[in-house]
Wavefront OBJ file of the C-alpha trace (Angstrom):
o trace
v 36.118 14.289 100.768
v 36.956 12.175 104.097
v 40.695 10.825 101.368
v 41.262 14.749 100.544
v 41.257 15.737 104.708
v 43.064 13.143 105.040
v 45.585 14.483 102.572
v 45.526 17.738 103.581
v 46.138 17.306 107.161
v 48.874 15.680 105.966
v 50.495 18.000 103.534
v 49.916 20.386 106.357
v 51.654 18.122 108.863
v 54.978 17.398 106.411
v 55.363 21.430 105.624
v 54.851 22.333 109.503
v 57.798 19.498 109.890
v 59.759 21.169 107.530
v 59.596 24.439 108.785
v 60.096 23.859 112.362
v 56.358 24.662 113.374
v 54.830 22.803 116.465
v 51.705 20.910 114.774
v 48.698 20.185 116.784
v 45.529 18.039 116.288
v 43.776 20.491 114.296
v 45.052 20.666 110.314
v 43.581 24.453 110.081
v 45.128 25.652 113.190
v 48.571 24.771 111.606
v 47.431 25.719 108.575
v 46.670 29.238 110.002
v 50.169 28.929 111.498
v 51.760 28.207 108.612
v 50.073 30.923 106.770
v 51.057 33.454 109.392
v 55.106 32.427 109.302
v 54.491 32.370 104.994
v 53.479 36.281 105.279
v 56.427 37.056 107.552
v 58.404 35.274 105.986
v 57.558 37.429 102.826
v 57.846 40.576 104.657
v 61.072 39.704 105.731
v 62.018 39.371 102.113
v 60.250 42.546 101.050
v 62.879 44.431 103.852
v 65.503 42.799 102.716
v 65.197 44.237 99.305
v 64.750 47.428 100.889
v 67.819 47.334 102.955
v 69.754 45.913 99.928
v 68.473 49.530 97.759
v 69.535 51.487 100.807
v 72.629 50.112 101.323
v 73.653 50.213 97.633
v 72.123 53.898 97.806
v 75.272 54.582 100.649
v 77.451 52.760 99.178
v 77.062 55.198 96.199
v 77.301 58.410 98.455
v 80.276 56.694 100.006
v 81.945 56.293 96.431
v 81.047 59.900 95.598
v 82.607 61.372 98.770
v 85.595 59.467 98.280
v 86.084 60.815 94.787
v 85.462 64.202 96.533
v 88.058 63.471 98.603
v 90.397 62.510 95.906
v 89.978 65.923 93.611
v 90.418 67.951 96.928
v 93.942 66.107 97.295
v 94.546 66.682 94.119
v 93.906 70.125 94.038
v 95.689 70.335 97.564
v 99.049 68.328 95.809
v 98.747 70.885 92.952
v 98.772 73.932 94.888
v 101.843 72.437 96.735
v 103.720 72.142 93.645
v 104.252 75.633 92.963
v 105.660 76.091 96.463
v 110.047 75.106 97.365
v 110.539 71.998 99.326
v 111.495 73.891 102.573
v 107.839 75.022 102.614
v 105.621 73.338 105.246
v 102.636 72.234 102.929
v 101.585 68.819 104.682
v 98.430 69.891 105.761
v 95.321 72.282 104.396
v 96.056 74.732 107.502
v 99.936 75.086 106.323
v 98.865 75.305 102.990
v 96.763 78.045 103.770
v 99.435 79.816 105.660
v 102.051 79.106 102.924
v 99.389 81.075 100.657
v 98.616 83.911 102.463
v 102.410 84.114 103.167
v 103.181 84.301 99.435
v 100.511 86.581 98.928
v 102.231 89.315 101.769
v 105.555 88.666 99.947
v 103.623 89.207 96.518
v 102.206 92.327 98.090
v 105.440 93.613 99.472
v 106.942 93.495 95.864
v 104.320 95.240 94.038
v 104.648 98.270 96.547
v 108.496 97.674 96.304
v 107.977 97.910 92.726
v 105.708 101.109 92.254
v 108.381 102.968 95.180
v 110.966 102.596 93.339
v 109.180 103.705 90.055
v 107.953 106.423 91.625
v 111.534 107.575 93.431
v 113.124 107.101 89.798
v 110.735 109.322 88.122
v 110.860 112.060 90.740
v 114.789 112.082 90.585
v 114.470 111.308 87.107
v 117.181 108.669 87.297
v 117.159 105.325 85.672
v 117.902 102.840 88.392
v 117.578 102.519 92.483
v 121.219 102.341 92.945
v 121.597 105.848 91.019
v 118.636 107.547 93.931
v 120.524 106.239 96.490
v 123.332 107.123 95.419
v 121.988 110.984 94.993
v 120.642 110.878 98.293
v 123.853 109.293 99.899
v 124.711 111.662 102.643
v 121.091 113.086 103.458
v 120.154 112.847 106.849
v 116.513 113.026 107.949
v 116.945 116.464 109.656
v 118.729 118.101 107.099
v 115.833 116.847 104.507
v 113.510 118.150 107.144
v 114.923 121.466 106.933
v 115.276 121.722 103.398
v 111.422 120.634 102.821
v 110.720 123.471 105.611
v 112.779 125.730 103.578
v 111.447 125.108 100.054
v 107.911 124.708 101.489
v 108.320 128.694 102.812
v 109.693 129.383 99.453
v 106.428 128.169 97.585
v 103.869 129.763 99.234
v 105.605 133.088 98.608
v 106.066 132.183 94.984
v 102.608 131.171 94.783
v 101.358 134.221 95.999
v 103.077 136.058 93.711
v 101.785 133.745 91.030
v 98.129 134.946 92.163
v 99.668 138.396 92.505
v 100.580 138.564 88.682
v 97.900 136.616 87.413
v 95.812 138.751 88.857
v 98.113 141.953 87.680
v 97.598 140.554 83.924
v 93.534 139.926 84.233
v 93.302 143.753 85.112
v 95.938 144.637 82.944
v 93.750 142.923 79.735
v 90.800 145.109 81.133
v 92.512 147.916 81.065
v 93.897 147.575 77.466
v 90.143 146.666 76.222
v 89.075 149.461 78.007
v 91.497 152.205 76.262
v 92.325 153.426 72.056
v 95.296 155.728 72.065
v 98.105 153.891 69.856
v 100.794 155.218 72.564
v 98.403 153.816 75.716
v 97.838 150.754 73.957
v 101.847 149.936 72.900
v 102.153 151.150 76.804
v 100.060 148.792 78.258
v 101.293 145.938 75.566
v 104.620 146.381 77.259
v 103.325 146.489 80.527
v 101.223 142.807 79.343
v 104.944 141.477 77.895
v 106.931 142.322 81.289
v 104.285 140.839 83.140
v 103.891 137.510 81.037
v 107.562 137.084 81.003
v 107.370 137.827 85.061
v 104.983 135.177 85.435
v 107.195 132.661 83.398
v 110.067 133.146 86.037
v 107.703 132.708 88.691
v 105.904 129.877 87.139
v 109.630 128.142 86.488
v 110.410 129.497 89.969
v 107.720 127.239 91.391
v 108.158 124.106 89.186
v 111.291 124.169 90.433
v 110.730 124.273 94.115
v 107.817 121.973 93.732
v 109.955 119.253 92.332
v 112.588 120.043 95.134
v 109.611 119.632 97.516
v 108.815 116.077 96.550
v 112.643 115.101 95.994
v 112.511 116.185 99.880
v 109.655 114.171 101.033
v 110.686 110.898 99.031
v 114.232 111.285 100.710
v 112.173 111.577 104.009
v 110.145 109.413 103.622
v 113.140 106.648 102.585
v 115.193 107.782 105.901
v 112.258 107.351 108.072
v 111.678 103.712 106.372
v 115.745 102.653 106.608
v 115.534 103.846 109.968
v 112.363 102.343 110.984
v 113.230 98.663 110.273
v 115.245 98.738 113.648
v 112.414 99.925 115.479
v 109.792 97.658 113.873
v 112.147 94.262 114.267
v 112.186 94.992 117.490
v 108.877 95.603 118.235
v 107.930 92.723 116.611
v 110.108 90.546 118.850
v 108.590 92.521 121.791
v 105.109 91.581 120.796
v 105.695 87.830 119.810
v 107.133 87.578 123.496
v 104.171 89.389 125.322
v 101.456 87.324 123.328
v 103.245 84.151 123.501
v 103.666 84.048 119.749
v 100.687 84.239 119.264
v 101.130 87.585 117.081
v 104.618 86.546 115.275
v 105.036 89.040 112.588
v 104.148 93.213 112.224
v 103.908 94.751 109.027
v 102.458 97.978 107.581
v 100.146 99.292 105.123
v 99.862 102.267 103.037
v 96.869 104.062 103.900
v 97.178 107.620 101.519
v 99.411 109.745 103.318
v 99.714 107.579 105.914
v 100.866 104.157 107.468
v 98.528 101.794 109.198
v 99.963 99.133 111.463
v 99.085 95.196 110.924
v 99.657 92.203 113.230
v 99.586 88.669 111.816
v 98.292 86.051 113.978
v 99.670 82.198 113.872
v 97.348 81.908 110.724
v 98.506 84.538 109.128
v 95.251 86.676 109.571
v 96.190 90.461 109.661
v 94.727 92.373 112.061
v 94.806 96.247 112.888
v 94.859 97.453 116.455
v 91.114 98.191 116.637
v 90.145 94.652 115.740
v 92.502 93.195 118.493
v 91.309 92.614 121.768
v 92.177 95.132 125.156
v 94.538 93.249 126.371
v 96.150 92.468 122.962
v 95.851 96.402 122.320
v 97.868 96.762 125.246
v 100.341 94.436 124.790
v 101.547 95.902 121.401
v 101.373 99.936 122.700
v 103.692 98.009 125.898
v 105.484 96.274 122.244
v 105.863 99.628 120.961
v 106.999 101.457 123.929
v 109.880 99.044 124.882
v 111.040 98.969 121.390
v 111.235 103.079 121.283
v 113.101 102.844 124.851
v 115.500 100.002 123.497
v 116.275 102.848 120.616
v 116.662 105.561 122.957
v 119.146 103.204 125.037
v 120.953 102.616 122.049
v 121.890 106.497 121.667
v 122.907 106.857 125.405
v 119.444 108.399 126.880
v 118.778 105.620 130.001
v 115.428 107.477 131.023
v 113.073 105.660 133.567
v 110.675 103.611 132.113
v 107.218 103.674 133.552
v 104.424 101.547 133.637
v 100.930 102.010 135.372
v 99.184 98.962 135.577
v 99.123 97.950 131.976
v 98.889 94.414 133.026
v 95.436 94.598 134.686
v 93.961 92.975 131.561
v 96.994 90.120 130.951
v 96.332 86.928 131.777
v 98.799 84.843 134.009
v 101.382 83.743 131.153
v 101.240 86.779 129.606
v 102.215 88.669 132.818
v 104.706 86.592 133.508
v 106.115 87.578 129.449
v 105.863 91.178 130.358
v 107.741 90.583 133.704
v 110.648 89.335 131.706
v 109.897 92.149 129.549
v 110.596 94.846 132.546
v 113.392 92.875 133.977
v 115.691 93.216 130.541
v 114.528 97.187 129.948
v 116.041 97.592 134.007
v 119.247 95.976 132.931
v 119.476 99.102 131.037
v 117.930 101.935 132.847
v 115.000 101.525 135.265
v 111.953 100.403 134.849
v 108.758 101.374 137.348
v 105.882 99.544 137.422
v 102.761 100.743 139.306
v 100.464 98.339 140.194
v 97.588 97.550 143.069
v 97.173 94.061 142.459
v 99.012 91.587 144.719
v 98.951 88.953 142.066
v 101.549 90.970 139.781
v 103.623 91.532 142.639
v 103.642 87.481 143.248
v 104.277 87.023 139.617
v 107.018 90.019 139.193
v 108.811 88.155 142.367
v 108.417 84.657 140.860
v 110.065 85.617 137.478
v 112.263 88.512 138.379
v 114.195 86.668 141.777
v 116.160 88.782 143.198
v 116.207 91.317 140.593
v 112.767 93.333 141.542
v 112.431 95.734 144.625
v 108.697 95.223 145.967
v 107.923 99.449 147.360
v 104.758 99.593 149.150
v 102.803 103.440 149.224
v 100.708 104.014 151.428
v 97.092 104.612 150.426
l 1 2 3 4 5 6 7 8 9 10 11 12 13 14 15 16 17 18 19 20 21 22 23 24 25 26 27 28 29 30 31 32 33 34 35 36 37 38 39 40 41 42 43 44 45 46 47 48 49 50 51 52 53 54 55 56 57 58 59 60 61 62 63 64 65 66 67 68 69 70 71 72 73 74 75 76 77 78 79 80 81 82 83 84 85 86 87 88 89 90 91 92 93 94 95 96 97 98 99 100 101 102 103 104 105 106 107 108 109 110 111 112 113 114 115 116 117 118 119 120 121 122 123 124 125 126 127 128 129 130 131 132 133 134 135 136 137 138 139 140 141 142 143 144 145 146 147 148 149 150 151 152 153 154 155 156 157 158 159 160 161 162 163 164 165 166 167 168 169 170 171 172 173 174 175 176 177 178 179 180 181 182 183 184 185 186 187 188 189 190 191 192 193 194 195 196 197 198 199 200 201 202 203 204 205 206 207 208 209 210 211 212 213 214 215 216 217 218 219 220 221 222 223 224 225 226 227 228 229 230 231 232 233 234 235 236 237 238 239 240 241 242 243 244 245 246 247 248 249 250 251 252 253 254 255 256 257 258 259 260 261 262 263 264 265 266 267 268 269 270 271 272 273 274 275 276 277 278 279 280 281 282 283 284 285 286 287 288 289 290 291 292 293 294 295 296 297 298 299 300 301 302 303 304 305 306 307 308 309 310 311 312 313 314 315 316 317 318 319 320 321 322 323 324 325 326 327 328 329 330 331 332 333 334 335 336 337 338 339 340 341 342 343 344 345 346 347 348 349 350 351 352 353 354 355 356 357 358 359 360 361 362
């Protein structure tokens, strides 16, 4: 027993050697020691294994992300494929815009497309060229006046259409109502004048009918030649005030009507409501300077007013619609009413010498 102590103290001595541990002059006290730095050591190993499933776990996720990443490139590369070289596709945000870009242009055509169907079947002509060529000549207020014209014309025709529709229904009562052979031949002639009335009138009023939508296409064609001027200009107008922020105007068929769109740097369109005040503002200001650049154009320099249409502007802004007022006075005069002293600072900071400050008294 006394030999085995022996031995054990010094098995127990060698390990502790080996492993760094202090020994002391009891065998089970480094025993104990050795014992305790045995479990941690075997905890260490247990986390280890752990760490070595968690990071093989990421590395996984990281491989999976990266492949991810790879298709969406791909995709991304794809989709730039089908666009020319000059377009700016370098990035996901360009791409976008390049899409929604072709989509406007893919719009535009498709309502391009089903006008100019629908002006060839109303003239009943075979190509564009041949409409405009029948309406070469036609000037808005001369359509206008013609459409006023024809549009007088059909409600008296169909008036008389009631008129002898009407005529007939009591006519066919009357005939049921009667059995003389002379009253009946009468009244069948009476029937045959009146059906061959209501022919004319009925040809009468297809007529005029077609000649009232002829008139309204050819309107509505003048008003769109004419507009373009108006619109480009407007546009330009806009894109200054909102330092390009808004670069582009377009519109949208809406039934009967025409609604107006702004496209943001993204492309977003947006219609007046969903714009904010100041943004409102700036494109009725757009609008207004484009209509006065027009009525320059003809020879009518009117004054050009303003009443504090800046208020909601910020400081660049103002300054754009400054520069705004300063090339409408070149051309006529333009007024600007205003009680804040910050506009006037602005107005003289931009304009020089070319704004006159007038004080009113309150």
């Amino acid at each position: 027993m006394e030999a085995d102590q022996i031995l054990f103290a010094d098995k127990v001595k060698d390990l502790a050697t080996r492993v760094g541990v202090v020994t002391t002059t009891s065998p089970l006290v480094d025993y104990e020691a050795l014992k305790a730095l045995a479990k941690l050591a075997a905890d260490a190993e247990e986390r280890d294994r752990e760490l070595n499933k968690q990071i093989a776990a990421h590395e996984q996720l990281l491989a999976d992300a990266q492949d991810v990443l790879e298709n969406i490139d791909l995709a991304v590369a794809e989709l730039a494929r089908a666009f020319p070289a000059w377009v700016d596709t370098s990035s996901l945000g360009a791409l976008r815009k390049a899409v929604n870009t072709a989509t406007a242009v893919i719009v535009d055509r498709d309502r391009r497309a089903d006008l100019e169907k629908s002006l060839k079947s109303l003239l009943e002509l075979d190509s564009v060229d041949e409409a405009s060529a029948a309406l070469a000549g036609a000037t808005q207020t001369g359509l206008q006046a013609e459409l006023n014209e024809v549009s007088a014309d059909l409600e008296g025709i169909e008036h008389r259409y009631k008129a002898a529709i009407e005529a007939r229904t009591n006519a066919d009562q009357q005939l049921r109502a009667i059995g003389g052979d002379a009253d009946v031949a009468l009244l069948v002639e009476r029937k045959t004048t009146l059906e061959l009335e209501m022919q004319e009138t009925a040809l009468r009023h297809l007529e005029l009918s077609l000649g009232h939508r002829l008139a309204e296409t050819a309107i509505r064609r003048y008003r769109d030649e004419h507009r373009s001027a108006m619109m480009q200009a407007t546009e330009t107008a806009f894109a200054e005030l909102t330092n390009s922020a808004y670069s582009k105007l377009q519109t949208q068929i809406d039934g009967a009507s025409e609604t107006l769109l702004a496209l943001d740097a993204s492309g977003m369109a947006k219609q007046a409501q969903d714009m904010s005040k100041g943004t409102r503002f700036q494109l009725y200001l757009a609008l207004r300077a484009a209509a006065y650049e027009q009525l320059a154009d003809q020879g009518a320099a009117l004054p050009f007013f303003c009443d504090d249409i800046f208020e909601t502007f910020d400081e660049e802004r103002t300054r754009s619609a400054c520069r705004l007022m300063q090339r409408i006075g070149r051309r006529g005069q333009a007024i600007y009413l205003t009680h804040h002293q910050h506009v006037v600072d602005i107005a003289r900071d931009v304009c020089g010498e070319n704004v006159q400050i007038h004080s009113i008294a309150s």
